[in-house]
Residue frames relative to the residue before (quaternion, step in Angstrom):
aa qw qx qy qz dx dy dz
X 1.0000 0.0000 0.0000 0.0000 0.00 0.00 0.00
X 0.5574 -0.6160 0.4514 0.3256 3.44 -1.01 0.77
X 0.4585 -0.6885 0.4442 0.3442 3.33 -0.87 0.83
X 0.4946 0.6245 -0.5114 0.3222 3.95 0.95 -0.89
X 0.7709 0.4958 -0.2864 0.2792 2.62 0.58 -2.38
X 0.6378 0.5800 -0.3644 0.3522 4.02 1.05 -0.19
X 0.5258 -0.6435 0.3696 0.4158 3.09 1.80 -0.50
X 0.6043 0.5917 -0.3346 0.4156 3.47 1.24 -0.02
X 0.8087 -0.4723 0.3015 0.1790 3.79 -1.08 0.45
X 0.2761 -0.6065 0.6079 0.4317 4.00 0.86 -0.25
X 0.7779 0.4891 -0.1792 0.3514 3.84 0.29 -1.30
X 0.6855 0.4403 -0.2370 0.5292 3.23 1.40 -0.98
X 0.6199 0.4585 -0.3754 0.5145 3.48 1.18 -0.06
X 0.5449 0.4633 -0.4592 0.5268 3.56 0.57 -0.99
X 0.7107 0.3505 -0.4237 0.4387 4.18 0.30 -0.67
X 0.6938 0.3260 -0.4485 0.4595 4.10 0.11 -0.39
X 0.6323 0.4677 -0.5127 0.3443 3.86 0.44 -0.10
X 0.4969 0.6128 -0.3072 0.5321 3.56 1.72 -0.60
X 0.7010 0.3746 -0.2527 0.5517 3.68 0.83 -0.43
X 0.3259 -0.4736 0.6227 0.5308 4.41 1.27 0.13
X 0.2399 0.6077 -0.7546 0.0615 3.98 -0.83 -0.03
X 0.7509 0.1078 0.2846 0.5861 3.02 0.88 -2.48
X 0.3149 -0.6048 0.6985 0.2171 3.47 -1.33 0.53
X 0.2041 0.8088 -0.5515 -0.0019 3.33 -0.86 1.29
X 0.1926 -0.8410 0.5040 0.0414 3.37 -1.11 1.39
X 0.8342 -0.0912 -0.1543 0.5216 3.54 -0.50 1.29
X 0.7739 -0.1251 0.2445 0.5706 3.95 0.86 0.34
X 0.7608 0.4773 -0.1821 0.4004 3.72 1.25 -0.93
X 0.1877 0.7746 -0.5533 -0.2420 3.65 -0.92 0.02
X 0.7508 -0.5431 0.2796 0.2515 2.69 -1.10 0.54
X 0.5457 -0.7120 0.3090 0.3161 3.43 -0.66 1.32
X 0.6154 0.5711 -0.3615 0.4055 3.63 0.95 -0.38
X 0.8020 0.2855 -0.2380 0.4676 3.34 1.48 0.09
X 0.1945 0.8182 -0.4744 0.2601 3.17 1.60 0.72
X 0.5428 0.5801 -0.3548 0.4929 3.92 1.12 -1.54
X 0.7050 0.5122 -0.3682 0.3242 3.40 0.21 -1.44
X 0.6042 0.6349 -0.2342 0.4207 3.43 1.02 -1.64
X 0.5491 0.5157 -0.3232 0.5727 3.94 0.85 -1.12
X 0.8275 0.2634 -0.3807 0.3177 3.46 -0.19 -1.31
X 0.5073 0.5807 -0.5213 0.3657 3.64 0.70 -0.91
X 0.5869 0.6177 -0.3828 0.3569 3.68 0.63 -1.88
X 0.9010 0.1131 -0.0950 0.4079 3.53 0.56 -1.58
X 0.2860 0.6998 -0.5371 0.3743 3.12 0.36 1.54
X 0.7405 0.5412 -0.0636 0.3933 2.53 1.57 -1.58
X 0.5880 0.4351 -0.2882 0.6180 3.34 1.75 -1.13
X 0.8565 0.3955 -0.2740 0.1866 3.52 0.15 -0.50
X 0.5161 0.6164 -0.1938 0.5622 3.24 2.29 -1.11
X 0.1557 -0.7112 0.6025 0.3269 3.26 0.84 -1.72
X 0.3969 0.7045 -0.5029 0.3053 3.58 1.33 0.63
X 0.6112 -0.6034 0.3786 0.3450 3.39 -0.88 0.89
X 0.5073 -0.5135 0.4004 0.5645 4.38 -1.03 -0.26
X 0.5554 0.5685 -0.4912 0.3566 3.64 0.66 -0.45
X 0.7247 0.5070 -0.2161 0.4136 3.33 0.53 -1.41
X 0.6768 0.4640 -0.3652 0.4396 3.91 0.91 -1.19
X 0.5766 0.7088 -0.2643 0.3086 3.67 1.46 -1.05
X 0.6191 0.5651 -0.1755 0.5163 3.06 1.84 -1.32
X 0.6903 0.4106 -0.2390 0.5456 3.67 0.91 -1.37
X 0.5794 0.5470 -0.4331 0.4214 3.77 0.74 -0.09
X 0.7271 0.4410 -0.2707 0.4513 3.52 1.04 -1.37
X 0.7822 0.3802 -0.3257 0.3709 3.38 0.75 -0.33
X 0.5276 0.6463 -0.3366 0.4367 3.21 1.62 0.05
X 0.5425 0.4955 -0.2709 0.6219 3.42 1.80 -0.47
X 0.7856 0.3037 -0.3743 0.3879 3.30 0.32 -0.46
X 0.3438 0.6657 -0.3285 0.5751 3.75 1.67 0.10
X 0.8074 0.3216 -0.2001 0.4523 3.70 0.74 -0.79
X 0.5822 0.4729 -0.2639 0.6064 3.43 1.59 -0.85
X 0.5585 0.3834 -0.5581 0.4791 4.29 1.17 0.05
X 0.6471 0.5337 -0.3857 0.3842 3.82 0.59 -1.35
X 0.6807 0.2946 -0.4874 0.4609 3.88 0.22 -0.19
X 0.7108 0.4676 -0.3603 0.3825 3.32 0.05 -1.23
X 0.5665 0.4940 -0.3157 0.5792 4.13 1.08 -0.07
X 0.7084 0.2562 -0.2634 0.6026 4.16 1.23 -0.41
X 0.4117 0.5240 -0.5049 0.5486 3.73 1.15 0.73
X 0.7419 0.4460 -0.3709 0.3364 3.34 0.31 -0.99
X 0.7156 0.4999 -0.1499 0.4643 3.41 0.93 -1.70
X 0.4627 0.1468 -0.4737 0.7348 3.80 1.34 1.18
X 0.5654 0.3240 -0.6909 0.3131 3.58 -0.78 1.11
C-alpha cells in the first residue's frame, strides 16, 4: 500500500523501515503490515512511546498473539 495514501511521509517511512517497523518497497508496504503500522502509529499518539519502544511492544505483542493461537491449536488436539 502506498505510504501517502496511509498518510505517512516518504521520509517517515524510509525511517520506520530503518527501525524493521516495515518492509518498504518503492513508497509501498505491504498490506500484511499495514495493522502493524496503525499500532506502532497508536502507541505513539496515544502512549507517547517513542518508534523504538512501540516497535518493541509491537514485536512482542505479535509474538504474544502467534503464542495464544498456537496454545488454542493445541487445546483442539
Amino acid at each position: 500500500m502506498d505510504v501517502t495514501t496511509l498518510g505517512i511521509h516518504p521520509d517517515m517511512a524510509q525511517y520506520l523501515a530503518e527501525l524493521g517497523i516495515v518492509d518498504l518497497h518503492g513508497g509501498h508496504i505491504p498490506l500484511r503490515q499495514v495493522g502493524r503500522l496503525q499500532r506502532v502509529l497508536r502507541l505513539r499518539s496515544s502512549l507517547g512511546v517513542n518508534f523504538t519502544g512501540a516497535a518493541i511492544i509491537t514485536e512482542l505483542l505479535e509474538r504474544m498473539e502467534g503464542m495464544q493461537e498456537e496454545l488454542e491449536r493445541l487445546r483442539r488436539r
